[in-house]
C-alpha positions as CSV (number, residue, x, y, z in Angstrom):
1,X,-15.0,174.2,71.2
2,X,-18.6,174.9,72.8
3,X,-21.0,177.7,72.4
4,X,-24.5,178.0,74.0
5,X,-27.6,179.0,71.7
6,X,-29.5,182.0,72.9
7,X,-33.0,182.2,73.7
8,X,-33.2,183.7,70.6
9,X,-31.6,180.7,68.7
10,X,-28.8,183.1,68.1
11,X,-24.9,181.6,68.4
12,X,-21.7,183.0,69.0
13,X,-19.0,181.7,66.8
14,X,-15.6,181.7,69.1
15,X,-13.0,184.8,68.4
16,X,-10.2,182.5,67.6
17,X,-12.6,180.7,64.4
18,X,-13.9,183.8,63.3
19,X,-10.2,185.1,63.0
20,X,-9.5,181.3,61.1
21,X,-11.5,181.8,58.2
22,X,-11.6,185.4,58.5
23,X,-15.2,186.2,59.2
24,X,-16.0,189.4,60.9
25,X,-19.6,191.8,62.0
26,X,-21.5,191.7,58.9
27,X,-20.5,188.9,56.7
28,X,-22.8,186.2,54.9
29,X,-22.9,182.7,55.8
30,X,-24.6,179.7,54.1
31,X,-26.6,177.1,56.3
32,X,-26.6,173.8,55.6
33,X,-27.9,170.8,57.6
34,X,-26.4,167.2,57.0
35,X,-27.9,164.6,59.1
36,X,-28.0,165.8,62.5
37,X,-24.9,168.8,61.3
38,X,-25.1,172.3,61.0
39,X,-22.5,173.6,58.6
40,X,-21.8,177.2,58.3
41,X,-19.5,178.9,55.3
42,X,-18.6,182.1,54.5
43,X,-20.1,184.0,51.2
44,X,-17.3,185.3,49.6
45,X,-17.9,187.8,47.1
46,X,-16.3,190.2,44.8
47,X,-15.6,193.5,46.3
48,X,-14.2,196.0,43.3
49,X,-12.4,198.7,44.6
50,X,-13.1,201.0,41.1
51,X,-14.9,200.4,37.8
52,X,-11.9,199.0,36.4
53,X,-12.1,196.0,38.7
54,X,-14.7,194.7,37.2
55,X,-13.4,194.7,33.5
56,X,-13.4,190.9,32.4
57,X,-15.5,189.6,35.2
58,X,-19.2,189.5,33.5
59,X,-18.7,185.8,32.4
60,X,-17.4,184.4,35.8
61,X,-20.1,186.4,37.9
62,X,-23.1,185.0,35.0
63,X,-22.0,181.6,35.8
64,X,-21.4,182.1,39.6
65,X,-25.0,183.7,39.9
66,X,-26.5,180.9,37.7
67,X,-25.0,177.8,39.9
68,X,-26.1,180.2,42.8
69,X,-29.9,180.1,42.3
70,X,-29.4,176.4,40.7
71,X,-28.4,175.3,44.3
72,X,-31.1,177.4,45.8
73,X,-34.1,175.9,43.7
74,X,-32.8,172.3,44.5
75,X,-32.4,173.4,48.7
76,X,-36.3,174.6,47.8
77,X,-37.1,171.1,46.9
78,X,-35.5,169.5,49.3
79,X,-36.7,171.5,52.4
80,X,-40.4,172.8,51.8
């Protein structure tokens, strides 16, 4: 599939991959360049419906969060 880049650098990711890996209006994507390769993932985060949701969560969220900014201080390095 093609897709043109705006004169705003913006680009329009095609209905039918959007629907794929079921990104809609609003959701986060990471960046990442390989090479010449722009790779684009979808954030998925925990969305509790109620309190009780989050009940046994801290430990995986603590460790999620840590990796998180891990990641980020190495992408710092890498990309001044």
């Amino acid at each position: 599939m093609k897709t043109l880049v705006s004169e705003r650098g913006q680009v329009v990711i095609p209905k039918k991959i959007r629907e794929t890996i079921h990104i809609g209006k609003g959701d986060e994507l990471e960046i990442e360049v390989v090479g010449e390769t722009v790779v684009l993932k979808p954030i998925r985060r925990f969305k509790a419906k109620k309190w009780q949701d989050y009940a046994g969560i801290g430990e995986g969220i603590v460790a999620a969060h840590l990796k998180d900014k891990k990641k980020e201080k190495n992408d710092e390095d890498v990309y001044p």
